[in-house]
Every structure is written in structure tokens, then in C-alpha cells.
C-alpha positions in Angstrom: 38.3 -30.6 55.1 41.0 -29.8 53.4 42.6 -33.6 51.8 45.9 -33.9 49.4 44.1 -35.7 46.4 47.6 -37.6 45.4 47.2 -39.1 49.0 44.2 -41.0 48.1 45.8 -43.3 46.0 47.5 -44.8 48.7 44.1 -45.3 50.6 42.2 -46.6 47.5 45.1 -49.6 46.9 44.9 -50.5 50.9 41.0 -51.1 50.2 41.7 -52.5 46.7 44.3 -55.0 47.7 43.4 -56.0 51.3 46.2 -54.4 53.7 49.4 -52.2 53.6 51.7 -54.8 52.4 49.9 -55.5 50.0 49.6 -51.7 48.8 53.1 -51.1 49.1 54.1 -53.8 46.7 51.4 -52.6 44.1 52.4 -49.2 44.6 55.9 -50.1 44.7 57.0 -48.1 47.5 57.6 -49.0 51.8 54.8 -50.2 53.6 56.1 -47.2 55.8 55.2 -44.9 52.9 52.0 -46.2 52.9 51.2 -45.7 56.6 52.7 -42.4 56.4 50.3 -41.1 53.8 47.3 -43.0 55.4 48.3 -41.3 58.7 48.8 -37.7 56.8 44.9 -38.1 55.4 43.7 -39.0 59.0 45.0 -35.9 60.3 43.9 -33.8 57.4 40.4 -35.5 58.2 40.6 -36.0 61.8 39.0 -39.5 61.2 40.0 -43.1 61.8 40.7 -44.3 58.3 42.0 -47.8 59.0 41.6 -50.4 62.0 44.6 -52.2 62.8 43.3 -56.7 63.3 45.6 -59.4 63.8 45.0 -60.5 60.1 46.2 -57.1 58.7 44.7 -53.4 58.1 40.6 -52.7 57.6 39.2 -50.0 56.5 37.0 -47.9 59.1 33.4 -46.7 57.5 35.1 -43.0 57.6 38.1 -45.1 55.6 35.3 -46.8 52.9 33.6 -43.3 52.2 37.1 -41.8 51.1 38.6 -44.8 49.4 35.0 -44.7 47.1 35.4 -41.1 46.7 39.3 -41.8 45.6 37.5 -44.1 43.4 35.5 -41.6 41.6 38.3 -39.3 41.0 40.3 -41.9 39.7 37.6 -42.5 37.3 37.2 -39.4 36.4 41.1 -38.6 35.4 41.0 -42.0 33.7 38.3 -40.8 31.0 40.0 -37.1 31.0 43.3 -38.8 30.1 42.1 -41.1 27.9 40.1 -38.4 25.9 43.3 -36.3 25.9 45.4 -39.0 24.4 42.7 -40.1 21.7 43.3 -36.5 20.3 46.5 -37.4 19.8 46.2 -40.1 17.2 44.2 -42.3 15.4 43.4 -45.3 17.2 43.3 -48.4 14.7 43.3 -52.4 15.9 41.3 -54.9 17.3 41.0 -55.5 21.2 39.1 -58.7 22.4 37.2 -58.2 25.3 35.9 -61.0 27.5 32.7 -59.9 29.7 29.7 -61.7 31.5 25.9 -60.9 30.2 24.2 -58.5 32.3 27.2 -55.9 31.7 27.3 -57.2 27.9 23.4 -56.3 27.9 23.1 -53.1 29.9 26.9 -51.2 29.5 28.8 -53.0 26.8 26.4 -53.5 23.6 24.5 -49.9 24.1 28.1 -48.6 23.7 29.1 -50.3 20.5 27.9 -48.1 18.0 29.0 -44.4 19.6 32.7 -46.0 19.8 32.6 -46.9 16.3 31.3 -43.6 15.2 34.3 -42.1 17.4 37.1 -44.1 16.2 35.9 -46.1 13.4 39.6 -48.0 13.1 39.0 -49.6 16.4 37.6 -53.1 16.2 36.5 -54.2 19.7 35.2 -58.0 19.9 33.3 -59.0 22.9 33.1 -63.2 23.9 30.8 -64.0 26.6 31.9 -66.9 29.3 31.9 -67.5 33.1 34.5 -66.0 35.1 37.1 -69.5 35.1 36.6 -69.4 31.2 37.4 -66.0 31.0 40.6 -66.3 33.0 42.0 -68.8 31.2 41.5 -67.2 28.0 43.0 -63.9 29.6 46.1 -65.6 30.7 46.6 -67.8 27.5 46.7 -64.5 25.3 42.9 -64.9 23.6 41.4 -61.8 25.4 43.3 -58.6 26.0 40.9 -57.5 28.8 38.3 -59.5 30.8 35.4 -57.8 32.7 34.3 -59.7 35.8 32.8 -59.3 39.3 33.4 -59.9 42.8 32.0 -59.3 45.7 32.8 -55.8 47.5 32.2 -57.4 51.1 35.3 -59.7 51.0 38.6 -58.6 50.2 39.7 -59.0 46.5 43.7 -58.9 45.5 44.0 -59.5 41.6 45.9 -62.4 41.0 49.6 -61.5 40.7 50.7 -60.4 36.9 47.5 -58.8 36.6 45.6 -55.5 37.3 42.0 -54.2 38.1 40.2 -51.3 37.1 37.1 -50.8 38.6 34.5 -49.9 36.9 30.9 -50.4 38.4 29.6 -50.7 42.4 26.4 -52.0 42.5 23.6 -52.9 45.2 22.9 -56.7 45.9 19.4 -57.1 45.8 17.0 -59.2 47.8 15.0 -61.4 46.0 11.7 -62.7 47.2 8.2 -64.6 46.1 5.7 -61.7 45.7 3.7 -60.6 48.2 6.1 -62.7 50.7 7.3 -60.1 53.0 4.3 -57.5 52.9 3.8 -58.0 56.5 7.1 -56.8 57.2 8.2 -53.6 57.6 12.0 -54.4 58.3 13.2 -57.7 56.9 15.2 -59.5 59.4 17.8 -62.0 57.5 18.0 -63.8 60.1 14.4 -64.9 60.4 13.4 -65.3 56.7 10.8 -68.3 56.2 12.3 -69.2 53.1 15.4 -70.9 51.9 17.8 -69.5 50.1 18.9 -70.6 47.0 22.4 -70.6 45.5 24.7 -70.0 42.3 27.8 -71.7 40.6 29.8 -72.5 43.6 32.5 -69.7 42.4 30.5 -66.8 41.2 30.5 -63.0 43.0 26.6 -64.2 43.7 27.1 -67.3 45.4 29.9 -65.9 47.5 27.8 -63.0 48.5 24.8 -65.3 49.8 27.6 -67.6 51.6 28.8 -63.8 53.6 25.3 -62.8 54.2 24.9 -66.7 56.0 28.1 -66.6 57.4 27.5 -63.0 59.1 23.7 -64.3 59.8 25.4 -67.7 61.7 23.3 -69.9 59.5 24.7 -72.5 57.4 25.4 -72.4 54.1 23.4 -75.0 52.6 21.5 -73.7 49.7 17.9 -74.9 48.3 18.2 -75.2 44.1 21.7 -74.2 42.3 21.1 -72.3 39.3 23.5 -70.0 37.0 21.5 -67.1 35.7 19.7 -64.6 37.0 16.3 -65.8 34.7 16.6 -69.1 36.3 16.9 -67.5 40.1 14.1 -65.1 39.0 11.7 -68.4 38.3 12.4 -70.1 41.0 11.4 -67.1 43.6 8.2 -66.7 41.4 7.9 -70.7 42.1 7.9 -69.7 45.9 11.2 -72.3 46.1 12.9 -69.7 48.1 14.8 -66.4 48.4 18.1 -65.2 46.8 20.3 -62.0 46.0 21.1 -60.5 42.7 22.8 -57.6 41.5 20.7 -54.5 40.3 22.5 -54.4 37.2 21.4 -58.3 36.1 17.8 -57.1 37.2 17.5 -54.2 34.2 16.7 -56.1 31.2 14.9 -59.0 32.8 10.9 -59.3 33.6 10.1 -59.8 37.5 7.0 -61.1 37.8 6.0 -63.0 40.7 9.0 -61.4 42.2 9.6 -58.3 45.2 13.2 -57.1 44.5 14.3 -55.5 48.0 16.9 -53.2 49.0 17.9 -54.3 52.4 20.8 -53.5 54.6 23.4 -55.5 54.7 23.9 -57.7 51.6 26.6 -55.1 50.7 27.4 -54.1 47.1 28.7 -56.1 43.6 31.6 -54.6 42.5 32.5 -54.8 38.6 36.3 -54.4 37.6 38.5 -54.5 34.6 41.2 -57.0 34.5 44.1 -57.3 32.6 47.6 -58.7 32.4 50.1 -56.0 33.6 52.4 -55.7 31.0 49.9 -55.6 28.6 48.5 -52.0 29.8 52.2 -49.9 29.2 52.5 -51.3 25.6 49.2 -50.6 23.8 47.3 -47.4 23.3 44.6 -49.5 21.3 44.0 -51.8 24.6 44.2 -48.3 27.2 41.7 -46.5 24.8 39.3 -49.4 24.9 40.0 -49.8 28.8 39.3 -46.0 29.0 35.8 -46.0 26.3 34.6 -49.3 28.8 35.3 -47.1 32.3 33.5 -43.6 30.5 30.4 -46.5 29.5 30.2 -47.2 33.1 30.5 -44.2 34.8 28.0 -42.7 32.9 25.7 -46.3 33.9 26.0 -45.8 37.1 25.2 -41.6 36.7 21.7 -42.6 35.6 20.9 -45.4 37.2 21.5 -43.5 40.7 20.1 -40.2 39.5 16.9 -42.6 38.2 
């Protein structure tokens, strides 16, 4: 197979932003452009990279495989150009970075003290919030950057005047009482015993168990509403029901009383960078923070799926 790399790009922002249009104005080019390149790869492929719905353009499995594989070369010239330009010249000012706690435990902190030892001018400040919190902080000029997550299985545009780096993809995991399911040797979703329980109404989590019940026809009343992951954790171990959870929340946290599944079909969390638009073309302290966070997570997500 025998693929044009700068065709990908065009790919990746159908998948990222949720159709062609929408592409073509965050590419700013024709939505004809777009097809044309999409079209171009599907030859150089001879696979069916998007399906044409009344609601807009989806991408075919053949479609997902390449847009994650755009993804990783997109990270990968990210952390190349970033090192290139940090050779350049000093890096010195402080960048505020807004961020929720399992990547502030497991990416974020472990990173801290490498990045001072690198560029000891640069002063990066982390607050921890939820997601609405962090927004509002982002847009009102107290964060430069905000890391927060969605969930891959429905289609995410960032909010106009902004922009989203991805940084992580990451398994939802199934979380049940111990012992529950050892009778089973495929779980059905369909048929668990249990009742789910739920998240903050607006959180990648919650949204996540409302697709899996949505896609399962269930409804999608929840049993419990908590809004971390120890909470969810506790009330599994009580037996009060089943839930989902990200892998990355599960790293630093104790599971007793707890079987953490990996089942088909919950899909994947996906972690990004966002940032106001303008804000990325005017500061080399914010794009060489944006590129230390993206090199922190690629490197993550190396071990953990070699582990």
C-alpha cells in the first residue's frame, strides 16, 4: 500500500470534526478538496474510507484504522518539531495548564521534574477542576491550555475559537463486583444482572455509559451518581452495581472487591489538548509546553500497551 502521508491530514480532521464540511472549514480549504483527497487515499488503498448517512460523512472501520494511524504520525512530527524548535532558543515563561486527576496523577506530575531539568526557565502550573470549570477558566484567559476528555464513540467538534490536540486513546473499562461474572465466559451487556451506575451528568464517563445503553436499547436510568473513580470503585465492591471507567483512572487506584473487564464494545476514552486558537501562533512558551504534554503521553501510552 503505497499512501501520500500529507493526504492523511485531510482524513484525520473528517474523524476529528464530524464530516467534510466541517473539515474543510478547519482546514480552510473546499469541501471538494476534502473529498478529493479522501477519494485519492481510497484508491491508493482500495478501501472504503468514509460512508456517506443522511446526517453527514462516517468513517468506515478501514477509515478509523487510518485516521488513528494519521494520528500517530501527527504525534510523532509534533514532538520532532517541537524538539527541533527548543534548540533554537531558550524557552523562559510561565504556562497555566488546567487538567483533570487521573492524567495529573499518571502523565502530568511524573513529568514535572524531567521538564524542569530540560528547560529550567519554563514555569508550567497545573489547576485541577471539572471539565465546565476548566472551560470557563480557558475562555476567560486564566489557563493557557486545558486538558480534558471525551468520549471517542460520539463525534466531538471543539467549540469554535478553539483547537484540540489529541493526546491519549484509552480503553473504557468494565467495572464489576468480584467474582460477579465468573460464570461467564462472554459478557453480554445486554443481560447484565446489575444496574449500572452513573457520573456527573456532563462527564466523558457518563456519556459513555448513556452510548453503551442507548446502543444496548435500555434506558438510561442510572443506580447511584458519583464523581470519581474511588467513589465508583466502592460502590461496585458494595455490589450496588456495574460501571465503566477509563484504564488510565484505574492505574493509581486500589481495586479490591472489583473485576476490571475488557469487553467489546464500550469503545475508547479519548484525551485531548485544548486551547484557544489564536493563542497557539503567538507563543513558543505555550507550543513547547503543548509539545513536552503530547511527548508525556505518547510515551504513556508506549508502555502501558507494550505492558
Amino acid at each position: 500500500m503505497d499512501v501520500d502521508p500529507g493526504r492523511l491530514r485531510f482524513l484525520l480532521a473528517v474523524a476529528r470534526y464530524g464530516g467534510v464540511l466541517a473539515a474543510a472549514d478547519e482546514l480552510n480549504v473546499t469541501a471538494s478538496a476534502v473529498s478529493q483527497q479522501v477519494a485519492k487515499l481510497e484508491r491508493e488503498t482500495s478501501h472504503t474510507l468514509l460512508r456517506r448517512t443522511p446526517s453527514g460523512s462516517v468513517l468506515t472501520p478501514a477509515g478509523m484504522a487510518l485516521a488513528e494511524a494519521a494520528e500517530d504520525v501527527e504525534r510523532a512530527l509534533a514532538v520532532a518539531r517541537s524538539r527541533l524548535e527548543q534548540d533554537d532558543a531558550a524557552v523562559s515563561g510561565i504556562v497555566r495548564i488546567g487538567l483533570f486527576q487521573s492524567f495529573a496523577i499518571s502523565v502530568f506530575a511524573p513529568s514535572l521534574q524531567s521538564w524542569r531539568e530540560r528547560f529550567p526557565a519554563l514555569d508550567v502550573r497545573a489547576s485541577e477542576a471539572d471539565e465546565a470549570d476548566l472551560m470557563r477558566a480557558l475562555r476567560a484567559g486564566n489557563l493557557d491550555a486545558v486538558v480534558i476528555e471525551l468520549d471517542a464513540g460520539e463525534s466531538h467538534a471543539p467549540p469554535r475559537g478553539t483547537t484540540d490536540v489529541p493526546l491519549l486513546d484509552e480503553p473504557w473499562k468494565l467495572l464489576v463486583p468480584a467474582g460477579a461474572l465468573l460464570d461467564t465466559e462472554v459478557v453480554d451487556l445486554g443481560r447484565l444482572s446489575l444496574p449500572w451506575l452513573g457520573l456527573d451528568h456532563g462527564s466523558a464517563n457518563a456519556k459513555a455509559v448513556r452510548r453503551v445503553r442507548r446502543e444496548l436499547g435500555g434506558d438510561a436510568d442510572t443506580r447511584h451518581a458519583y464523581l470519581n473513580t474511588q467513589t465508583a470503585i466502592a460502590l461496585v465492591a458494595a455490589g450496588e452495581g456495574v460501571t465503566i471507567a477509563p484504564a488510565l483512572a484505574l492505574e493509581s487506584l486500589p481495586v479490591d472487591g472489583v473485576d476490571v473487564l475488557d469487553v467489546p464494545g464500550l469503545g475508547m476514552r479519548r484525551v485531548v489538548l485544548r486551547h484557544l486558537a489564536r493563542s497557539r501562533s503567538t507563543s513558543q512558551v505555550l507550543d513547547t509546553t503543548v509539545g513536552l504534554i503530547r511527548e508525556a503521553a505518547a510515551a504513556f501510552s508506549y508502555e502501558q500497551s507494550g505492558g
